[in-house]
C-alpha positions as CSV (number, residue, x, y, z in Angstrom):
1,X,-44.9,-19.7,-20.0
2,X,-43.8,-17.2,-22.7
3,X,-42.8,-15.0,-19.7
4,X,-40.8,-17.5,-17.8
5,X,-38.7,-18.7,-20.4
6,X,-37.6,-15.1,-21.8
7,X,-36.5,-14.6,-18.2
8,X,-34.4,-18.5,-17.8
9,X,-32.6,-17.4,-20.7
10,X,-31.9,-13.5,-20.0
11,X,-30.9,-15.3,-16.1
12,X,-28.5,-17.5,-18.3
13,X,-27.2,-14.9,-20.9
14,X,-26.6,-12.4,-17.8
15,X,-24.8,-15.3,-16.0
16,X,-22.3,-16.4,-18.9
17,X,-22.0,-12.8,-20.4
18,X,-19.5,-11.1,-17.2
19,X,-19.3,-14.7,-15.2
20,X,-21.4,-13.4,-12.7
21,X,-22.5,-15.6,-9.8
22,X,-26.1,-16.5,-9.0
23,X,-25.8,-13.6,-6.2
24,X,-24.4,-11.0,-9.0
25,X,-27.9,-12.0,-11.2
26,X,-30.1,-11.5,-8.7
27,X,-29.3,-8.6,-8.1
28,X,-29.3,-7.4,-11.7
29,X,-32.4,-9.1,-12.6
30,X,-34.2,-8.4,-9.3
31,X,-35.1,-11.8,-8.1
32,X,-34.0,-14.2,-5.4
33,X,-31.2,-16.0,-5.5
34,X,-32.9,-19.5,-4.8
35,X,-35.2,-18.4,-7.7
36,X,-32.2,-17.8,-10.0
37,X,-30.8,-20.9,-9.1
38,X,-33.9,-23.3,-9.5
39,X,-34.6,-21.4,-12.5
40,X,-30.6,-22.2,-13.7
41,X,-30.5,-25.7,-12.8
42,X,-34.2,-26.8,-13.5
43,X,-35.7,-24.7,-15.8
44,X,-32.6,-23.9,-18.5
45,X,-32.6,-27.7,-19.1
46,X,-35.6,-28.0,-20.5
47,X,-35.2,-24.5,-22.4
48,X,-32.2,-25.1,-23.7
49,X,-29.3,-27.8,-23.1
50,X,-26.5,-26.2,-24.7
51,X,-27.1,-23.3,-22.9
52,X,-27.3,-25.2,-20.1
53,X,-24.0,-27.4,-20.1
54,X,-22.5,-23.9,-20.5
55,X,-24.1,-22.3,-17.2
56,X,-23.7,-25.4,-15.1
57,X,-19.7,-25.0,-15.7
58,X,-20.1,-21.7,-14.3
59,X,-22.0,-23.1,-11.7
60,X,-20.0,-26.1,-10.7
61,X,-16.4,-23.4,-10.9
62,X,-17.9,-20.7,-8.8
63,X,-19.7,-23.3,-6.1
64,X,-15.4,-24.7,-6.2
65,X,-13.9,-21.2,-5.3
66,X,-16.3,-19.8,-3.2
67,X,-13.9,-20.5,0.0
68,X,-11.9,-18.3,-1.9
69,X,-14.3,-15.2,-2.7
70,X,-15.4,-15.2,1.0
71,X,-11.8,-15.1,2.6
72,X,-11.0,-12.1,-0.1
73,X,-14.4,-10.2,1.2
74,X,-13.6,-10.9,4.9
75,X,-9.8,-9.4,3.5
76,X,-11.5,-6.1,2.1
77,X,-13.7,-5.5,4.5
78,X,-11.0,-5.8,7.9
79,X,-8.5,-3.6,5.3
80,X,-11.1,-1.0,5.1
81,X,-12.4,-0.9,8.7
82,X,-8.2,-0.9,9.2
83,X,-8.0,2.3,7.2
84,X,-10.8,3.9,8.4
85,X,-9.8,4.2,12.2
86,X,-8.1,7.0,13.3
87,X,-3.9,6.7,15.2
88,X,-4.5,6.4,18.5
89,X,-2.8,9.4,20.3
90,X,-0.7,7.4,22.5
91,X,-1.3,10.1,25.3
92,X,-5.2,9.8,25.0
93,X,-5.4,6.2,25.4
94,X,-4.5,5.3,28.6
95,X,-6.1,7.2,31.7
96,X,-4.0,9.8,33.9
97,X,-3.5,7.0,36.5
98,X,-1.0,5.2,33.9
99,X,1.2,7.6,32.8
């Protein structure tokens, strides 16, 4: 049980220290995300409840502007595919039959 808690709180800490999301501490911490969040929402209750009150703000602000984060990566990642394609060579892209 030792084990389990030390790893709730570091989950917690990690969360609230850079206002990561539950994706962001998984991927630090090495562990799922469902895991993170049933250890977040369950676990850290028991553990601790000031703690807890403080990650489930977190929680309950980055669950209201994740529309927001996923339009901003869909954003980025057209912008870069955009940057990354060559100018089309207006002579090359149409076949001898069109010109």
């Amino acid at each position: 049980m030792i084990e389990t808690k030390e790893r709730v709180l570091e989950m917690a800490y990690l969360m609230l220290e850079g206002r990561r999301t539950v994706r962001e501490v998984a991927k630090l911490i090495g562990y799922s995300k469902s895991t993170v969040h049933h250890d977040l929402t369950t676990k850290l209750e028991k553990i601790d409840e000031d703690l807890y009150q403080q990650v489930k703000e977190l929680l309950d602000y980055n669950k209201k502007i994740r529309h927001l984060r996923g339009g901003e990566a869909t954003r980025q990642k057209y912008h870069q595919e955009l940057q990354s394609q060559r100018p089309l060579n207006p002579e090359s892209a149409y076949p001898l039959s069109y010109r």
